[in-house]
C-alpha positions, -999 to 999 in steps of 0.1 A, spaced: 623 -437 519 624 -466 543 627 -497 529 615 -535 542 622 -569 538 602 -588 515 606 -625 508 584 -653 482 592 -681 461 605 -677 424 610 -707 401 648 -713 400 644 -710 363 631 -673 368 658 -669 395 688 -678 370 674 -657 342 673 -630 369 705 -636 377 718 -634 342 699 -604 332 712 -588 364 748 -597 354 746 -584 316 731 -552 328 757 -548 359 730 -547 384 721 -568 411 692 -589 416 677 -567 440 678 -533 418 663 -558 391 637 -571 416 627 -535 424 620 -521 391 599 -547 381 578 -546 413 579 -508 405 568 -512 369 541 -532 379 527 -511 407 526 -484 378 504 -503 356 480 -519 380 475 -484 395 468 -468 362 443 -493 352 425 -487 388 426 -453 381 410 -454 345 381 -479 363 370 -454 385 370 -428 360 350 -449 341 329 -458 365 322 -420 374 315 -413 339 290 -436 337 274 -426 371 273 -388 353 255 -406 326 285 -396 297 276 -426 279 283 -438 244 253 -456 224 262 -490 214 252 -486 179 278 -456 181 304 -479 194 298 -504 169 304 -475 139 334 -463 154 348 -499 155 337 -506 118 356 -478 105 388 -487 129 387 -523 113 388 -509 76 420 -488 81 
């Protein structure tokens, strides 16, 4: 996979927790760096994923009722 270059500002604060996290783990800061930007890439994705399925749910009209909604929740609460 080609890789780039990519460069921002971190608060030094973030930067020596990095650091240390990095050293008790025996990895470097960039390996660190990576699998967070990774990790985060996952989640955002997912969550665009599950909007547009919800979105094309609700343009196919499989729609729940409010009021069914509103059972469901009251039954969830008294577990």
């Amino acid at each position: 996979m080609d890789k780039q270059t990519v460069s921002f500002r971190l608060d030094s604060r973030k930067v020596t927790t990095l650091d240390t996290l990095a050293e008790a783990l025996d990895r470097d800061r960039s390996y660190l760096l990576t699998e967070a930007v990774t990790a985060y890439l996952d989640v955002q994705q997912w969550h665009v994923n599950q909007i547009k399925a919800g979105i094309r749910q609700a343009d196919a009209g499989e729609l729940i009722d409010h009021a069914q909604v509103r059972k469901r929740l009251a039954i969830w609460r008294r577990r």
